[in-house]
N, C-alpha and C positions, 0 to 999 in steps of 0.2 A: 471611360471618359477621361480618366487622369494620361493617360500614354496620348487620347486624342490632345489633353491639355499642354503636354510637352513637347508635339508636333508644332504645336501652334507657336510657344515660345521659342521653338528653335529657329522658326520663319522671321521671328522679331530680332535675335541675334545676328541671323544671316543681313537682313535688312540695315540694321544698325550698322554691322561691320562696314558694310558696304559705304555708307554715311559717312563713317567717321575716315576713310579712304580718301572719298571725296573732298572733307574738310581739310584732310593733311595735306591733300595735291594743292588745295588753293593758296593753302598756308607756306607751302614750297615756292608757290610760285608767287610771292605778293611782292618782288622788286623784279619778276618777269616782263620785261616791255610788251606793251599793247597785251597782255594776257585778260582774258575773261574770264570771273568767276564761274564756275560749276556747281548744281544746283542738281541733289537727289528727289527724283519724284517719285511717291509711294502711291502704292492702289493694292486693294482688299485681295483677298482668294477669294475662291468659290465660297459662298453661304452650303450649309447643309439645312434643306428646311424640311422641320418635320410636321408644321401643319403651316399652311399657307395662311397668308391674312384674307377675310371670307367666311373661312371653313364655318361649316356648320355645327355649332355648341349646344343647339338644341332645336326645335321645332320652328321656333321662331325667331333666332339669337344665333351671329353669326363673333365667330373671331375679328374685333378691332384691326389687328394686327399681326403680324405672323410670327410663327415659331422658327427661327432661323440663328445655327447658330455660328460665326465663320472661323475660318480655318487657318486664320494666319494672314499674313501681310508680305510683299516684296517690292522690291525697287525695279519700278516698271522703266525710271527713265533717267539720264542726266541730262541737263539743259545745260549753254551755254548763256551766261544771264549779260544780257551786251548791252550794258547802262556805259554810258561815258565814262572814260577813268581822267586822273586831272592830267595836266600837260605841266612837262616840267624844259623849263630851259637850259639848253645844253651849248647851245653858241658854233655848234659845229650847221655848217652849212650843208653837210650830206643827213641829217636827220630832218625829217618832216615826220608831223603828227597831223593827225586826221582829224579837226573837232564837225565829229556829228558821225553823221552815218557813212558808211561806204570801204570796201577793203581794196588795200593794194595789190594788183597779179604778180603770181610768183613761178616761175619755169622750176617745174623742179627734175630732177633727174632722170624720173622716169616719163617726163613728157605730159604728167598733166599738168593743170596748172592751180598752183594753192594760191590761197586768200590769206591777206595777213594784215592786222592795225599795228605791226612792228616798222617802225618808219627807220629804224634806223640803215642807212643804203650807205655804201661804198663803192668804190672806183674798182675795178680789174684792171688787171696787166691791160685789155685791151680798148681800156676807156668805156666800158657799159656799167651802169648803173645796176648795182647789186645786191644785196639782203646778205647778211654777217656769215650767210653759211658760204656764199660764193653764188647762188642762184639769180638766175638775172633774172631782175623788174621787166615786166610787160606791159604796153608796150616798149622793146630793146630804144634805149637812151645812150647815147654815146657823147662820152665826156670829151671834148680834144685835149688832145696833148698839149700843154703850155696854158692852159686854162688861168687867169689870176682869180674869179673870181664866179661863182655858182651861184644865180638868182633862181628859187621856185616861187613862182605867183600862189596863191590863193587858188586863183584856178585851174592849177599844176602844168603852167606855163615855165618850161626850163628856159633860162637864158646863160649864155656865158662871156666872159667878157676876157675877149683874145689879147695878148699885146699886140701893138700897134694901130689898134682896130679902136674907133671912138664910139661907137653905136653898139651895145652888147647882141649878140649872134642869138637865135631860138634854137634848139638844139633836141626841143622834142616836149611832149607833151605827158604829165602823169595822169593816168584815167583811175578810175575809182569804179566799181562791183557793186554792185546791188542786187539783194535776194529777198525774195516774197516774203520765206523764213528761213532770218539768219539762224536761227535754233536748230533749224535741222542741218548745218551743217558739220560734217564729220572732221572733229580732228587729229592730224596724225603725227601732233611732233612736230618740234622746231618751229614754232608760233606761227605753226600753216593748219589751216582749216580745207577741206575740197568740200565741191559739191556733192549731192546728193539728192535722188528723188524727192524727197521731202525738202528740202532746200529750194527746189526750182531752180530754174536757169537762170543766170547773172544777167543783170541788163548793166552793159559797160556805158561812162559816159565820162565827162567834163566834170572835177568838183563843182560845187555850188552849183550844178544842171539838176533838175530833177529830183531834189530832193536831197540830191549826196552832201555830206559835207565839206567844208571847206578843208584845206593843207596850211599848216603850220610852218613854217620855214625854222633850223636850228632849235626844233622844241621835240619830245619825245610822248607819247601817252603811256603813263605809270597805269600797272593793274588794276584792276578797282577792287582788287580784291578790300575790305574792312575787317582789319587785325581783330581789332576789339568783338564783332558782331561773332565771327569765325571763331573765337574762345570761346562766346557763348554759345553758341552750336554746337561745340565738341564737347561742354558740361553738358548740355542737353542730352548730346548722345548717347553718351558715357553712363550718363543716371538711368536713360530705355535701356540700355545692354544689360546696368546691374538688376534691373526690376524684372526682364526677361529670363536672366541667369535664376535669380530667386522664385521666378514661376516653375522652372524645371527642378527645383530643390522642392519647391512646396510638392507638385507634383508627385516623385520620387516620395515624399514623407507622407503622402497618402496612401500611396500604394504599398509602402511598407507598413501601413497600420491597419490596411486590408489582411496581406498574408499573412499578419500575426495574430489577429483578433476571429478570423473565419477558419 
């Protein structure tokens, strides 16, 4: 029982590392734009039961409840936890933040296309609207050349404002992603999330259409990650690790007071 008992804390260790992994990436990332907190989610092993809840105690008297005892614990999941983070203003006319739901498409290099609540877009050499890495915004927006002056609506109506020209020109339109569950989408780097079965297909539209949120013009969404919450989680963890570590020492000091004592 005690070797079974040191299986079991080592599944709490393994678990916990895991955890406290998690905690550090958020904690890495808490001045990350548009980044979303990550959230470990735990579930049991297998129970071993040695008498079932039922079983029969005697002629007339059955077991309340059963004898089962289980085996340890692991990290079945990360979630991506997509509560609003605040918007901060930044005065640059190429950043938009998204308050509410909905992600920006992103072309990426290998041709599919990522999701990202990272607003902050830039010009290329050839006037398309782009994400910091150089990947162009979808649907493709094209800046003109001599532009004085970049208007994004609310409901990701680009305009721009030529010289010579009195009336500001439309120049393209930003659409917003929406998925059944954003949770299940997979992410890979560089504040792009892609789809995935469990994600569902995107329904593309108009901010403020259907649910999506509205665009921020000159504002950015800060992480959400919570500095203070994420300390407390990683005391938390830290105290499971040392109580786990100390089960395999209890462990280990039973079993040495077996082979000394028999």
């Amino acid at each position: 029982m005690s070797t079974n008992a040191m299986h079991v804390a080592r599944t709490g260790l393994d678990a916990q590392q895991t955890r406290m992994q998690v905690i550090a990436n958020n904690l890495a990332n808490v001045n990350t734009t548009g980044f979303k907190r990550d959230r470990a989610n735990f579930e049991t092993l297998l129970y071993q039961t040695y008498r079932p809840g039922g079983a029969q105690t005697s002629e007339n008297t059955a077991l309340t409840g059963p004898l089962a005892v289980g085996t340890g614990v692991r990290v079945v999941a990360t979630e991506k936890v997509h509560t609003q983070g605040g918007l901060t203003t930044t005065g640059n006319a190429f950043d938009v933040a998204i308050d509410g739901q909905g992600f920006l498409q992103i072309l990426m290099p290998d041709g599919r296309i990522g999701y990202s609540r990272d607003g902050s877009l830039s010009r290329n050499a050839e006037g398309l609207l782009t994400n910091d890495s150089g990947y162009v915004l979808q649907p493709e927006i094209v800046v003109p050349e001599g532009t004085q002056s970049l208007v994004i609506s609310s409901d990701g109506i680009v305009t721009a404002n030529l010289p010579g020209e009195v009336e500001a020109q439309e120049v393209g339109q930003i659409t917003l992603a929406l998925f059944p569950n954003p949770r299940g989408l997979s992410p890979v780097g560089e504040n792009l999330l892609v789809e995935t079965p469990a994600s569902g297909a995107p329904a593309v539209g108009a901010p403020l259409a259907d649910g999506a949120g509205k665009l921020v013009q000159g504002a950015l969404e800060a992480s959400n990650v919570n500095v203070v919450q994420e300390l407390v989680d990683m005391i938390e963890t830290q105290r499971a690790y040392e109580i786990s570590s100390r089960s395999i020492s209890a462990s280990d000091e039973m079993l040495r007071y077996l082979t000394n004592k028999l």
